[in-house]
C-alpha positions, 0 to 999 in steps of 0.5 A: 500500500505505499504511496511514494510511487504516485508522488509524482499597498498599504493598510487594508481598508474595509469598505462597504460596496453595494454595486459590482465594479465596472469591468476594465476589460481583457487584462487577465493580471488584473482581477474585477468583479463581474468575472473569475479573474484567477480562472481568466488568468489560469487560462491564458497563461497555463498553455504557455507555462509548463512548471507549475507554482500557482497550484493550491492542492496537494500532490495528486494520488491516482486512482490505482493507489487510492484502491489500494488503501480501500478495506474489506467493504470499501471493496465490495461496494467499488465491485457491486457498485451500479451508476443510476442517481444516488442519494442526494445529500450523499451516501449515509456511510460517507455522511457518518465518516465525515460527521465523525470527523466533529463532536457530537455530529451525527451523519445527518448533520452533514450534506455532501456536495460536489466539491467544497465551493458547491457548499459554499454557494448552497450555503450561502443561498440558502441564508441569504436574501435580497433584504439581508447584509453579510460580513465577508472577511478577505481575501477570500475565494472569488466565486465565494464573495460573488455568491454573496454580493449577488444575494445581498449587501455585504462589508469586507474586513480585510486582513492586514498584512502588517499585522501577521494577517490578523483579523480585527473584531473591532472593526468586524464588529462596527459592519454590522447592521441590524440585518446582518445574517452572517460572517463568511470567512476561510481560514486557514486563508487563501492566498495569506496563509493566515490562520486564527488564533482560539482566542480570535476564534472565541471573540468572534463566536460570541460577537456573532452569538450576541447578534445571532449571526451565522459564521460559515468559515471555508476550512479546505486548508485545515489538513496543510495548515502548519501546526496541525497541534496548534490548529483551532477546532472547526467552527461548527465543533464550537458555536451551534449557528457555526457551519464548516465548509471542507473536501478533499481537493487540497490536503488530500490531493483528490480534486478529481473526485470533486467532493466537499461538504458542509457540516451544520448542527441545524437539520432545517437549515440542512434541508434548505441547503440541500433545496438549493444544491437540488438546483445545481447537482442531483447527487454525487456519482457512486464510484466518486462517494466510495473513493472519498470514504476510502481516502477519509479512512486513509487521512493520515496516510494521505495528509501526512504524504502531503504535508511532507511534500510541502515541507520540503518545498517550503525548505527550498523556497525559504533558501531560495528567498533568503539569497534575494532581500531586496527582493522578497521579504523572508517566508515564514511558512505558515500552510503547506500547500502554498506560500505568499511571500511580498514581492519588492521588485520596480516591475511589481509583482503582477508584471513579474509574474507575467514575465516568468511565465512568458520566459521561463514557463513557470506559473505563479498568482499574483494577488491581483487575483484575489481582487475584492469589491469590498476592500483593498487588497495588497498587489505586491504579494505573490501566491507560490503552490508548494503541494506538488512534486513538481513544485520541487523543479520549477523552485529550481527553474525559479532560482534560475530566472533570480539569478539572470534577473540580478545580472541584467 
């Protein structure tokens, strides 16, 4: 059952908008807010870079050696399994698998969904209206803060970058309204990396408890978050209108698989969830429910190979920024899946991206990308994915493009 063969500027301001930005058109550097800028850039610069650093997962597992870790009833259900619907909010045994991974959550308490991001947008449809007003704390997953501006009013909170990302509840607190309805979050953040302390965590629980606000925190990068001993409980383990929102794309490296849930203590809200991921998907395909038990049951063989991978990568692009201060402002890793150092260079970090790609085929975000119309976000930062095996050549392709740089 061994895996080792398949290892292939300035002070963010909180700014309450209620109308998109206009859209400034084709330049996929810059993100706006009518379109997906992080998929608008993938796609015009993927076909040209060929060493990746601009993914967020782990290394991916194949097929045959996730089979491999899959016990006795695993087995039979993969061999009898028919492809006819499924049960919608997914299959009582994977249900009971994910709600074990909580306190005192029972499979019922969980609803499976096609990916993480299909939860986030059923979530958010399923509680918010056009009357409503939500808190969003970014950066934050675009499509994320789409759903919700297209719903409702809503503030954002920004994390500030001067302050190791960290989140402030006295001015989260001054954005809402007597019509709030909730705080959507993701920590551990993309791209910062940021993650909350308990006493944060705690704070912000009773403020949204003292206003009977829901907190739907995105959790995907809880297994590549650094300190697994240190991380703080999944919000719906500490707060009862608490709903975490996970899968298995990022620290599991199944992407493929395409399957996330959302845990919530409230069976009613569950059923109004489950309404509106009826408008989008039916159910999950059987054989993609038995391959995430399996890898549910294998977690620690899975994680801890990713989390290894990231180690090493994160060792390597440490040296790499050390040689170059003027440069970068020194990585400290704080998730494994990736690392947003600040970029210093005259041409900015949108520009160098750009160039690297173009020169050297090695694909990195800018975090431009992470455009909000709710707050400023800082443009001189960089994303670089280190969850990938091949994160490992393009460092080293990376290296090499630094050192031609400071000759010229």
């Amino acid at each position: 059952m061994a895996l080792e063969d398949d290892a292939g500027p300035g002070l963010w301001a909180g700014t309450r908008t209620e109308e998109a930005v206009p859209d400034t058109g084709q330049d996929y550097g810059i993100a706006t807010s009518r379109t997906f800028a992080l998929a608008a850039y993938l796609d015009r610069w993927s076909g040209c870079a060929h060493h990746a650093l601009a993914a967020s997962d782990s290394e991916p597992l194949t097929l045959t050696a996730l089979l491999r870790l899959a016990g006795p009833e695993d087995r039979l259900r993969w061999r009898e399994a028919d492809l006819g619907y499924a049960e919608p909010r997914g299959a009582s045994w994977l249900r009971a698998t994910v709600a074990a991974r909580y306190h005192r959550l029972e499979a019922d308490d969980a609803l499976v969904s096609a990916g993480a991001q299909e939860a986030v947008t059923c979530v958010l449809s399923a509680l918010l209206g056009p009357a409503d007003h939500a808190v969003v704390v970014v950066p934050i997953y675009q499509p994320s803060e789409l759903v919700v501006t297209r719903l409702c009013a809503a503030d954002g909170i920004a994390l500030h970058p001067d302050r190791h990302w960290k989140l402030d509840l006295n001015r989260l607190a001054a954005a809402i309204r007597p019509n709030t309805r909730l705080v959507l979050m993701n920590f551990p953040n993309s791209p910062t990396g940021a993650a909350l302390d308990l006493t944060t965590l705690d704070g912000l629980i009773e403020l949204c408890r003292r206003h009977g606000l829901w907190l739907v925190n995105d959790e995907v990068y809880r297994q590549t978050d650094l300190d697994q001993e240190r991380a703080v409980p999944p919000v719906v383990d500490l707060y009862e209108r608490g709903i975490s929102i996970n899968g298995l794309s990022k620290g599991f490296g199944l992407p493929g698989l395409r399957v996330g849930w959302a845990a919530c203590r409230d069976r009613v809200l569950l059923d109004r969830i489950l309404a509106a991921k009826n408008l989008l998907s039916s159910c999950l395909a059987v054989p993609s429910q038995i391959l995430a038990h399996v890898a549910l049951r294998a977690e620690p063989r899975l994680t801890g190979r990713a989390r290894g991978i990231g180690h090493s990568n994160h060792r390597r692009l440490r040296r790499l920024l050390d040689r170059y201060p003027d440069l970068f402002d020194p990585d400290e890793p704080t998730n494994l899946a990736f690392a947003c150092p600040r970029f210093r260079g005259r041409e900015g970090a949108t520009t160098f991206a750009r160039t690297l790609a173009s020169e050297d085929g090695v694909l990195v975000l800018p975090s431009t990308l992470w455009h909000s119309a709710l707050a400023s976000i800082p443009t001189d930062r960089l994303r670089l994915g280190l969850g990938r095996v091949g994160s490992s050549a393009a460092l080293g392709i990376l290296a090499d493009h630094l050192l031609r740089r400071a000759g010229r």
